[in-house]
C-alpha positions in Angstrom: 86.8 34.4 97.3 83.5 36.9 98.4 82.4 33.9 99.9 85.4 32.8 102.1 85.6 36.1 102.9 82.0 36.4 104.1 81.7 32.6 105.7 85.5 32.3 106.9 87.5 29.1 107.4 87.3 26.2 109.6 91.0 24.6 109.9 91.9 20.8 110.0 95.4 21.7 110.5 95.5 25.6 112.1 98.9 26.0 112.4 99.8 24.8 108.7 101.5 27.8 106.5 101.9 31.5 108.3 100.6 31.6 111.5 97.0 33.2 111.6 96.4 36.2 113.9 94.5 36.6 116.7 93.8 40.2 118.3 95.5 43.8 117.4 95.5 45.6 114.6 95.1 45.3 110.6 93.3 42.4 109.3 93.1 40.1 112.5 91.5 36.7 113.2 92.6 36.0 109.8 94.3 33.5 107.7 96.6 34.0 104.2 94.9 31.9 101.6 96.2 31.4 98.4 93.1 30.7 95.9 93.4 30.8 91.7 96.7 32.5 92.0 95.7 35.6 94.7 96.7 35.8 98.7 93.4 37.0 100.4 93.2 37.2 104.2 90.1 34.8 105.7 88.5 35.1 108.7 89.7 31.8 111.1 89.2 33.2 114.3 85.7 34.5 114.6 82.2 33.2 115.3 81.2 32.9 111.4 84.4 30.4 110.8 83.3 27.8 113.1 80.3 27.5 111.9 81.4 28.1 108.0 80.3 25.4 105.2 84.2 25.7 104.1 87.0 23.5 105.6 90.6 23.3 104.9 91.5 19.8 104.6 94.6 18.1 105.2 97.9 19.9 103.6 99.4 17.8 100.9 103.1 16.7 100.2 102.8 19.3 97.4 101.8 21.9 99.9 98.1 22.0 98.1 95.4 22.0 101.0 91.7 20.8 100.0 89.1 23.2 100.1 86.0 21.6 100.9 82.0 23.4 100.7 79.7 20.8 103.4 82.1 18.2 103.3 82.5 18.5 99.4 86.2 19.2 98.0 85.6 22.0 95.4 89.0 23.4 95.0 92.6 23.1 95.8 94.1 26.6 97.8 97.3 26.9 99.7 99.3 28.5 102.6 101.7 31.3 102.1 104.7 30.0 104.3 105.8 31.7 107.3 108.3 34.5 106.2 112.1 33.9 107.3 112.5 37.4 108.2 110.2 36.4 111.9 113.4 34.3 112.4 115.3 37.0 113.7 115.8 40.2 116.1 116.6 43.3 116.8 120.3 43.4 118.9 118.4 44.5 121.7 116.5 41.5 121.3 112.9 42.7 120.2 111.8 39.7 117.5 111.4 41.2 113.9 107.5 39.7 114.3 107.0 42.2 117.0 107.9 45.0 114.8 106.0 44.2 111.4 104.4 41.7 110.4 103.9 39.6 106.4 100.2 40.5 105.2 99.2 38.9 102.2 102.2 37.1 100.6 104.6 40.0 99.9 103.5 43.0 102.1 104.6 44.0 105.1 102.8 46.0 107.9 103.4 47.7 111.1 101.5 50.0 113.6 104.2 52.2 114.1 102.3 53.4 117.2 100.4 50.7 119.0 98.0 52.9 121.0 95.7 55.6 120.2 94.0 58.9 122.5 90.4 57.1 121.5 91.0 54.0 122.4 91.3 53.9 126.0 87.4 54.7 126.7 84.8 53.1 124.6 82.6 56.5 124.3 85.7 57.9 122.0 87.0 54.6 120.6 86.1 53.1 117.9 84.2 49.7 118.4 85.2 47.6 115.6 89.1 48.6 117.2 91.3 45.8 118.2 95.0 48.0 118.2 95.5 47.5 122.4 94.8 43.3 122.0 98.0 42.3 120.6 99.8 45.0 123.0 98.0 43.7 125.7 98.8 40.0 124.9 102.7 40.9 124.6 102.9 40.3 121.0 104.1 43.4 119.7 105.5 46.2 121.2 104.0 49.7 121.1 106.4 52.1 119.7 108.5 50.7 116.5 111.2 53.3 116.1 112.9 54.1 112.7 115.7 52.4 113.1 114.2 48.9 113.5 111.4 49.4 111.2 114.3 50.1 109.1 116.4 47.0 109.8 113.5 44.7 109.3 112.1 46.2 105.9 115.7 45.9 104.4 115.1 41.6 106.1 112.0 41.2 104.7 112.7 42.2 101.2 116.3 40.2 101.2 114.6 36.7 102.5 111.0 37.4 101.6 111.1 38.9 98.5 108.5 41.6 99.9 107.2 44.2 97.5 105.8 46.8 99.4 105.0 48.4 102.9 102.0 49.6 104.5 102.4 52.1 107.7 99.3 52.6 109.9 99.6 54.3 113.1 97.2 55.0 116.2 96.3 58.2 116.4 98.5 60.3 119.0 97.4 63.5 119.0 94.5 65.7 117.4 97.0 67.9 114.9 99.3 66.1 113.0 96.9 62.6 113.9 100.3 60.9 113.4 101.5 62.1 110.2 104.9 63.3 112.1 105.5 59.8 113.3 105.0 58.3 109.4 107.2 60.4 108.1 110.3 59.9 110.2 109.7 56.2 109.8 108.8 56.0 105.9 112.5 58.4 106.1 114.2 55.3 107.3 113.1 52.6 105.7 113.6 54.1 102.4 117.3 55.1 103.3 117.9 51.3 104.1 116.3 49.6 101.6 114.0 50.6 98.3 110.8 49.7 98.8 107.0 51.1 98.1 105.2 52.5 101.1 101.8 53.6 101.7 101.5 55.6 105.1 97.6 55.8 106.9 96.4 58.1 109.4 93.7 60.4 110.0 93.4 63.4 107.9 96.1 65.7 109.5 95.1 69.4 110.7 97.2 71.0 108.3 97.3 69.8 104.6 101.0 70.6 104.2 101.9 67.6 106.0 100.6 65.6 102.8 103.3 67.5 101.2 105.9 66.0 104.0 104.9 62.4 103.6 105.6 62.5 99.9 109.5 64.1 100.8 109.5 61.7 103.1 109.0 58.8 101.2 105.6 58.1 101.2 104.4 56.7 97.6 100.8 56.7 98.7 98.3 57.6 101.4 94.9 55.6 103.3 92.9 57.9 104.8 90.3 55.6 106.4 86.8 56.5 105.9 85.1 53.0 107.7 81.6 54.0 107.8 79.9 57.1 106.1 76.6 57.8 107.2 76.2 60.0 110.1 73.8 57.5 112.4 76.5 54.8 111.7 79.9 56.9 112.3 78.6 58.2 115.7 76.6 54.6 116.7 80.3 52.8 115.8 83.0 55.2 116.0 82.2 57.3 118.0 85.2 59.5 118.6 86.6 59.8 115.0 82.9 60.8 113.9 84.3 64.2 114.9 86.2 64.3 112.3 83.2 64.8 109.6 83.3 63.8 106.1 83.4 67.2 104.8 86.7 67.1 106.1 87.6 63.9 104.9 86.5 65.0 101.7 88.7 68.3 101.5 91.4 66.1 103.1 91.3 63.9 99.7 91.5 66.3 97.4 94.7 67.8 99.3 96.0 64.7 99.2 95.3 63.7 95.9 96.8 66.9 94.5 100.4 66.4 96.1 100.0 62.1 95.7 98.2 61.9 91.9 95.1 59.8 91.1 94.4 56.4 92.7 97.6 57.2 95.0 95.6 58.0 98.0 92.6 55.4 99.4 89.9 54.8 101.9 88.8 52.2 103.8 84.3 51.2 103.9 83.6 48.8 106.0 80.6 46.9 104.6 78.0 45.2 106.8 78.6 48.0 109.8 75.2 49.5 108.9 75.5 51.5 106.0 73.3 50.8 102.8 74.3 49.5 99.5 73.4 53.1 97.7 74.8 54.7 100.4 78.4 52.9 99.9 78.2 53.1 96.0 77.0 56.8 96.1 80.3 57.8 98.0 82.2 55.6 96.1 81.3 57.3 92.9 82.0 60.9 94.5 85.5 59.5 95.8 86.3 58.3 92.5 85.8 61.3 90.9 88.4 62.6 93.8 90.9 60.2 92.5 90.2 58.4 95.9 90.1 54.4 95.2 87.6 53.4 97.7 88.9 49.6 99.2 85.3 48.5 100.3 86.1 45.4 102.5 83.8 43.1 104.2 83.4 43.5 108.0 85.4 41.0 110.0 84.4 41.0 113.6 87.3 41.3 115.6 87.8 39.5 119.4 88.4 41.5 122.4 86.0 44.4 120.8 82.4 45.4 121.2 81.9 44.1 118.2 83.1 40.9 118.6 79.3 39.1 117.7 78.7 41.1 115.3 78.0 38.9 111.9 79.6 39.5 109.0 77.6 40.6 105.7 76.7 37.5 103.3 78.2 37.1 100.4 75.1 38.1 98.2 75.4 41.6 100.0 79.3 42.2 99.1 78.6 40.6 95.3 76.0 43.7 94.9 78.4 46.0 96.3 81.5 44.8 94.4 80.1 44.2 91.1 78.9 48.1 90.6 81.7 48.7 92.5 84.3 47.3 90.0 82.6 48.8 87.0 83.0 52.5 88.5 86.6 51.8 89.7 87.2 50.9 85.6 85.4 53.7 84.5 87.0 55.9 86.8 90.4 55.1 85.5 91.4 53.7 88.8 92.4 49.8 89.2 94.4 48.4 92.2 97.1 47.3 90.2 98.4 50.8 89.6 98.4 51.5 93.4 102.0 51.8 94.5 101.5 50.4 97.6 99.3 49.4 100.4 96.0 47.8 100.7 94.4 48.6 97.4 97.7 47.1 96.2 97.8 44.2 98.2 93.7 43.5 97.8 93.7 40.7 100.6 91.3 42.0 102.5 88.7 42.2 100.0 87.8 40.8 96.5 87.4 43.8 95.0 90.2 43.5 92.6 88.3 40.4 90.7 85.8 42.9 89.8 88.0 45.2 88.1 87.0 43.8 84.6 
């Protein structure tokens, strides 16, 4: 799985299974694979993939695709299959695709705001940042209101058999950075249908809208750190390095304190520029937080500055994960006990198959 994850995919049949995702926000250029009984997300789309030693074969009449390492098979994976719920729309007519979209096998996601004040000028925005692509391309719509996030939630569940619900949102303004939006949308969804939601935004200005999100709904809470070190933050994000990490860190413990241990999360980035120490050192002070830090492998996305950027090899994220892992047990914290979101779901990382 590290390996996939670091090489990516090249597809003899692309559009077998759900559709892979070019462009926008969350784990993009990807592909659901199913491998030993897990759903991670690949990378398809990017430069790495064509040029990857792995191939999908041929899908099979029992729906098992060939995995094969320079022309080698090695394993057997498969193809989550598209979700019923993109079948259908809104009254108005807005496809249910266009409002959330299946991550993994039984999560869904939404941008509930599909734009973002940094993102518009690439001296704030931050470069790895793909939320205007799918906007741009017409494949989403930028402002899912409560009442259809609502009505496809309750879909999803009923014909998918989803299992939980991440929320991510651009961020709108520099006070509430989007916590207002979450909460009137976690609100709905939870009156329609009952299902586990984790809610991500910026840390807010005022720590009492931590206590809001939970009222609201909210089971737990991604704060998203991406890169840590002060050369790296302002070199790729520049805009949210405003934000500093002393904040971020006061931020966590708010959060923590309303949300409980291994309820609230961060995203790292890994192969951005920051060191191996330098990850596993604030790993180990979030975890003593009650922070689990998701440390996933950088995927460069298209239609970003980033776009060439490689990926880190395998050998890099297998140091990073293994210690990783270790400290995560240790620290009483394991992805399994997340509620919900992308600890939970894992996909994006193989993180979980070091919890041992």
């Amino acid at each position: 799985m590290t390996d996939l994850q670091s090489h990516g995919l090249r597809l003899a049949e692309p559009d077998a299974g759900a559709p892979s995702r070019r462009g926008g926000a969350g784990p993009t250029d990807h592909k659901a694979v199913s491998v030993d009984g897990r759903t991670i997300m690949v990378p398809v789309h990017t430069g790495s993939a064509a040029d990857s030693p792995f191939e999908a074969g041929a899908m099979a009449a029992d729906g098992s695709v060939p995995l094969k390492f320079k022309g080698s098979i090695v394993a057997k994976i498969g193809f989550p299959k598209q979700p019923r719920f993109y079948k259908l729309q809104t009254l108005d007519g807005v496809p249910y695709s266009k409002i959330a979209q299946l991550h993994g096998s039984d999560v869904l996601a939404t941008t509930v705001l599909q734009t973002c004040i940094r993102y518009g000028r690439r001296s704030t925005s931050c470069q790895f940042c793909a939320i205007g692509e799918s906007l741009a391309n017409g494949l989403t719509i930028n402002r899912k209101l409560p009442e259809q996030l609502a009505e496809v939630a309750r879909a999803a569940v009923l014909l998918d058999g989803v299992r939980h619900m991440v929320m991510t949102t651009g961020t709108p303004n520099f006070t509430d950075r989007g916590a207002a939006l979450l909460c009137e949308s976690a609100f709905a969804v939870k009156a329609a249908v009952d299902l586990p939601i984790q809610a991500q935004c910026e840390p807010p200005d005022d720590p009492v809208w931590f206590s809001r999100l939970k009222a609201a709904g909210v089971d737990s809470l991604g704060m998203h750190l991406e890169a840590i070190t002060p050369e790296v933050r302002e070199r790729i994000m520049p805009g949210k390095a405003d934000v500093s990490i002393e904040q971020y860190m006061q931020a966590f413990s708010d959060a923590v304190a309303v949300f409980g241990r291994g309820q609230v999360s961060t995203y790292i980035l890994a192969g951005l520029g920051d060191t191996r120490d330098a990850i596993l050192q604030m790993c180990e002070q979030l975890i003593a937080l009650g922070v689990y830090p998701f440390v996933v492998p950088f995927v460069p996305a298209s239609g970003t500055p980033l776009a060439n950027h490689p990926a880190p090899d395998s050998m890099f994220m297998r140091s990073l994960l293994q210690p990783l892992g270790r400290m995560l047990v240790d620290g009483g914290l394991k992805s399994a006990d997340i509620k919900a979101g992308c600890g939970r779901c894992g996909a994006c990382s193989s993180l979980a198959s070091y919890e041992r």
